[in-house]
C-alpha positions in Angstrom: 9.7 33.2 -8.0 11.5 30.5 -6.2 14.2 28.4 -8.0 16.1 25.3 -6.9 17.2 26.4 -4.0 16.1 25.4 -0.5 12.6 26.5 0.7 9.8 24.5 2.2 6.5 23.6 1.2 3.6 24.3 3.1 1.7 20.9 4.4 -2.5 20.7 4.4 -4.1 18.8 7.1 -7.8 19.7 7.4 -8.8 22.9 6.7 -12.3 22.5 8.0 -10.8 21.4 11.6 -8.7 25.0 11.8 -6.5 25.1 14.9 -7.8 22.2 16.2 -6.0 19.8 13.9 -4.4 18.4 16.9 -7.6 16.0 17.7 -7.0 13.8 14.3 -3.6 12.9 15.7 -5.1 10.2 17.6 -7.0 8.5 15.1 -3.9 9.0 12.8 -2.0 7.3 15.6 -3.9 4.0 16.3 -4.2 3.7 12.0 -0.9 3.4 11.6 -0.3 1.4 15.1 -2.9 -1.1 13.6 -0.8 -0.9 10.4 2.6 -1.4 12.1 1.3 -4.3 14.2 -0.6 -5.8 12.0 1.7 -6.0 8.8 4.5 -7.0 11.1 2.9 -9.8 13.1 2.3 -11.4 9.3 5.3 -10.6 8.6 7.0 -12.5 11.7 4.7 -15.4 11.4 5.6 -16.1 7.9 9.8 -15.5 8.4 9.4 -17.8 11.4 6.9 -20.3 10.7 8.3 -22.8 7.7 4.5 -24.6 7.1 3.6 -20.7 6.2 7.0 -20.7 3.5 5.0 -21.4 0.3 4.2 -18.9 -2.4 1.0 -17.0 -1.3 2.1 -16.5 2.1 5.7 -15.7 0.1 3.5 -12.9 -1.6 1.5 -12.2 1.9 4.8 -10.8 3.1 5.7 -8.9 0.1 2.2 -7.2 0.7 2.6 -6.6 4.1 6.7 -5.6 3.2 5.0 -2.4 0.9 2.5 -1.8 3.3 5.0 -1.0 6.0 6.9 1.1 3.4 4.0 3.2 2.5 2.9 3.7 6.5 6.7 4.7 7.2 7.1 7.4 4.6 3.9 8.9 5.0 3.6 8.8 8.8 6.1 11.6 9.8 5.0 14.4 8.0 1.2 13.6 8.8 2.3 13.2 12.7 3.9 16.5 12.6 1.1 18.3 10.3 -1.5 17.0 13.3 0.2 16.1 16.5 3.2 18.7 16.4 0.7 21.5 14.2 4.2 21.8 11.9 3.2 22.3 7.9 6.3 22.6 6.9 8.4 20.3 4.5 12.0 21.0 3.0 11.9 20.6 -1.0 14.6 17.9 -1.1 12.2 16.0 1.5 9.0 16.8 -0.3 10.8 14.8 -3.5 12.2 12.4 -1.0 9.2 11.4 0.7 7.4 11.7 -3.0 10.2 9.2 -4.8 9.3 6.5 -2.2 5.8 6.9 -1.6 5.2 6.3 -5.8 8.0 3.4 -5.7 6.3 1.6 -2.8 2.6 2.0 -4.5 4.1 1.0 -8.0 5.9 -2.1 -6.0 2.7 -3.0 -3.9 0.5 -2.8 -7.2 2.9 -5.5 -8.7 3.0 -7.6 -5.6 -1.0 -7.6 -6.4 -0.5 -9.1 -9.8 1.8 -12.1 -8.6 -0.8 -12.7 -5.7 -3.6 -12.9 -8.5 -1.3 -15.3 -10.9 -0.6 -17.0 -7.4 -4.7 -17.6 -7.2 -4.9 -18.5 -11.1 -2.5 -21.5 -11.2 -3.8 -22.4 -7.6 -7.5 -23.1 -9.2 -6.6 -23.6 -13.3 -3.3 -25.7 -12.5 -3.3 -27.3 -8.7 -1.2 -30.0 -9.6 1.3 -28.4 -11.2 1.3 -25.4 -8.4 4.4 -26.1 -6.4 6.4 -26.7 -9.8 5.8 -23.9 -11.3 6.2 -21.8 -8.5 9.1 -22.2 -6.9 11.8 -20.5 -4.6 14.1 -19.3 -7.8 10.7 -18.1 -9.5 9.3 -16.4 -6.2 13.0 -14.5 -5.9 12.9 -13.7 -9.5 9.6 -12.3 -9.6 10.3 -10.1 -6.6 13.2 -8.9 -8.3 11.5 -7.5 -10.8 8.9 -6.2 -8.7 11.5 -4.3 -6.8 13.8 -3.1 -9.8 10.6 -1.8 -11.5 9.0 -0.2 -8.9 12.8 2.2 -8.3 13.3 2.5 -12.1 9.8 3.7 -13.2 9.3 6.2 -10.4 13.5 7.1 -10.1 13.3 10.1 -13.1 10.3 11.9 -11.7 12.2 13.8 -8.7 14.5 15.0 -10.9 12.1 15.9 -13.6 10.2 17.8 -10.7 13.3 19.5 -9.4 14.0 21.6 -12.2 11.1 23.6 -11.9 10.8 26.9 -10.2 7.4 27.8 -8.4 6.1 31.3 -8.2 2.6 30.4 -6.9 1.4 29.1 -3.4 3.7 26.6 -1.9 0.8 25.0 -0.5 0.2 21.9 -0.8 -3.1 19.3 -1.1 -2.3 17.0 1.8 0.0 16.2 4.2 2.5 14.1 2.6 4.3 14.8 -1.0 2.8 13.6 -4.2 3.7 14.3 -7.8 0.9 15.5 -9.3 0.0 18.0 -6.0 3.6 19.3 -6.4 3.9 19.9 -10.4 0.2 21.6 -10.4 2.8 24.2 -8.3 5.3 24.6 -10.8 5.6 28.3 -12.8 6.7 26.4 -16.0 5.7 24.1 -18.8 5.0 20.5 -16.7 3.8 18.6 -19.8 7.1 16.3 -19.9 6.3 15.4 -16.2 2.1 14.8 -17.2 3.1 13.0 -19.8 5.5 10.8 -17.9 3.1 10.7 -14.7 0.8 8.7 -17.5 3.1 6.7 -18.9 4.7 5.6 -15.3 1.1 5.0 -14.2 -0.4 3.0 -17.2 3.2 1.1 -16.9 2.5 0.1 -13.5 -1.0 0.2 -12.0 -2.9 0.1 -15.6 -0.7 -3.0 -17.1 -1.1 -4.6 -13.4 -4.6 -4.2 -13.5 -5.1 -5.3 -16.7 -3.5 -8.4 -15.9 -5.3 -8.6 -12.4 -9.0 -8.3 -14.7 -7.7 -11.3 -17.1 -6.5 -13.5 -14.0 -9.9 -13.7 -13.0 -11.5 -13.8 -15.8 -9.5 -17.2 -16.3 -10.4 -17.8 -12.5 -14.2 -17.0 -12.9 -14.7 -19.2 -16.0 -13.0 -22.2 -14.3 -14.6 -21.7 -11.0 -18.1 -21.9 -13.0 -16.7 -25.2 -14.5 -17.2 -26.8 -11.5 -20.4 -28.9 -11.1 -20.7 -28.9 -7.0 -21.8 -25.7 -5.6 -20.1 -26.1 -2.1 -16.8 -26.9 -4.0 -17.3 -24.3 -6.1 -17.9 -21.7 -3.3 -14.8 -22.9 -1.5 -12.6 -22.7 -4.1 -13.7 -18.9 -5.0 -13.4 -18.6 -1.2 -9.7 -18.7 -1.4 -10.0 -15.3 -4.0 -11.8 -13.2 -1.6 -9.0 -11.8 0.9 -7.2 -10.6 -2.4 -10.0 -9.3 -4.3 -10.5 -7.1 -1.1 -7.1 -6.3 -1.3 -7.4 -5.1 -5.4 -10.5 -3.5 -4.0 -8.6 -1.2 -1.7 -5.7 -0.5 -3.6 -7.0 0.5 -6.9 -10.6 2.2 -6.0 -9.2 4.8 -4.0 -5.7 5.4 -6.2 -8.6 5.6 -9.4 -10.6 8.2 -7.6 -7.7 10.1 -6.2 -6.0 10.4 -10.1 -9.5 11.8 -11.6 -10.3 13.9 -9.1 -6.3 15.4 -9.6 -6.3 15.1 -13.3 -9.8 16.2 -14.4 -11.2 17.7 -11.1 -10.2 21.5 -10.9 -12.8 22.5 -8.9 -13.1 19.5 -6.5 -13.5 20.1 -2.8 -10.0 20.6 -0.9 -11.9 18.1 1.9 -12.6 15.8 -0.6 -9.1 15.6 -2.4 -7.5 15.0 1.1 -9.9 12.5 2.3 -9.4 10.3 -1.1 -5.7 10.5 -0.4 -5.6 9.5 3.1 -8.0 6.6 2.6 -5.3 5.9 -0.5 -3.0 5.8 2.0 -3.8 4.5 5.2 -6.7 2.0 4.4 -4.7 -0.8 2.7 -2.0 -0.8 5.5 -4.9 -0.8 7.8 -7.3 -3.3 6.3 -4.8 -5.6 4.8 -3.8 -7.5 7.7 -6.7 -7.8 9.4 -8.4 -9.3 6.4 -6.1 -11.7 5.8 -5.9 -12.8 9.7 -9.4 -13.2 9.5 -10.1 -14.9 5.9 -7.0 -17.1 5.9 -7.1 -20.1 8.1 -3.6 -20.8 8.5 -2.4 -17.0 9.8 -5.3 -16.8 12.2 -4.4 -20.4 13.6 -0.7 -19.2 13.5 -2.0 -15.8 15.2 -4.2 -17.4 17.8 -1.9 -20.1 18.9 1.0 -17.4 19.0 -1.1 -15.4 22.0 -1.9 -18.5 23.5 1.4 -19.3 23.8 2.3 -15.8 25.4 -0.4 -15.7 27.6 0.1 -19.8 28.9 3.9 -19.1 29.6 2.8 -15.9 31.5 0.3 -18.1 33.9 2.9 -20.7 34.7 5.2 -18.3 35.3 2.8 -16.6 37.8 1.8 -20.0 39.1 5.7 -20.9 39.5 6.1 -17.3 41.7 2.6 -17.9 43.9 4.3 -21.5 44.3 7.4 -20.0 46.0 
């Protein structure tokens, strides 16, 4: 039996691929380049540019601020799992990695809901849009998207710590979750189920219930409207978020059944739900948005052009001399 003291967990990449784990490291590697890139060239844009400072591109960043955090706290122990062929994780890192990657899901799943009430008083309320959301109301509601993402997740490592685990210290996947880690545990883990539950129906199922009402409001006023090319553009201005939704909750759905209900699921399958959990949003994310909103990919295009014009004068300037 081990108790809390230090010993490692033992990391899963893909059993199927045996020693040859080394050839997913670079399709890991351009994911989460794509990811990095990506989230931080929206990012830049909308610090830099002040057209882009309004409150959906506010909430853009926010989005691409939790993707960045997910893609960084999962990408070091799924680098070393494939690239490095090193399965090991400390326990203190294991709850470590597992605080953040639960605060930064619970934080993006609320940046979700502000994007959908961004959409909802954009269609029901345009005239009253920049009124009602404002800088101070922007900050505030970031605040709380921050503070509850770090209070609602901030007992589970401890709660997880007190256990000792007699059984295989091998894990799922190749990063730390809370419900691969308690299913461990030679002890009583109702408390942390029961927890688990309540910290995801406080985050992810409130959030989604309020996501499903949004646009229900949405749907009903967008139907309201008599002209069908009107009525297409203004749904238009949904779809890069309803993507979004799409991405996030499917796979996090899936990969909570399959954990909770599914004892006899494939190991494959379990670790293909979670890295699609994982990686797709950070992936996807930014390149819908570059391509379905107007002003980024003007703000993206004319950025390279920019680049690549000061590069041809410069060459022009040298040839010159």
């Amino acid at each position: 039996m081990v108790g809390n003291i230090s010993f490692s967990f033992t990391l899963s990449g893909i059993p199927e691929l045996g020693d040859n784990q080394h050839w997913m490291a670079f399709p890991l590697c351009v994911l989460y380049i794509i990811a990095f890139v990506g989230n931080s060239t929206i990012l830049f844009l909308i610090i830099t540019d002040r057209s882009l400072h309004q409150p959906m591109y506010i909430l853009l960043s926010m989005l691409s601020l939790t993707d960045i955090g997910v893609s960084f706290t999962s990408f070091p122990t799924m680098l070393s799992v494939f690239f490095l062929n090193y399965n090991q994780i400390y326990f203190e890192s294991c709850l470590t990695q597992m605080y953040f990657l639960h605060t930064f899901a619970a934080m993006e799943s609320g940046v979700l809901v502000a994007m959908a009430v961004d959409r909802l008083i954009a269609i029901c309320d345009p005239l009253r849009y920049s009124a009602i959301l404002t800088s101070s109301v922007l900050a505030r509601i970031a605040t709380v998207i921050f503070i509850r993402g770090i209070c609602v997740v901030f007992p589970i490592p401890f709660l997880t710590r007190r256990f000792p685990f007699c059984k295989s210290l091998a894990l799922s996947h190749s990063y730390c979750l809370h419900q691969d880690v308690i299913r461990l545990a030679c002890a009583d883990t109702t408390v942390n189920n029961i927890y688990g539950l309540v910290a995801v129906l406080m985050t992810k199922g409130v959030d989604s219930l309020f996501i499903i009402v949004s646009y229900g409001m949405i749907f009903r006023a967008v139907l309201n409207i008599t002209i069908h090319k009107a009525r297409y553009k203004t749904f238009s201005t949904c779809i890069s978020h309803i993507c979004a939704v799409l991405l996030f909750y499917i796979p996090l759905i899936g990969l909570t059944v399959v954990h909770r209900f599914g004892k006899h699921t494939s190991p494959l399958l379990l670790i293909v739900m979670a890295d699609i959990y994982l990686l797709l949003p950070p992936v996807i994310n930014p390149l819908i948005y570059s391509i379905k909103t107007k002003q980024i990919r003007h703000k993206i295009i004319m950025t390279f052009r920019g680049k690549s014009s000061v590069t041809h004068n410069t060459g022009i300037s040298v040839l010159g001399n």
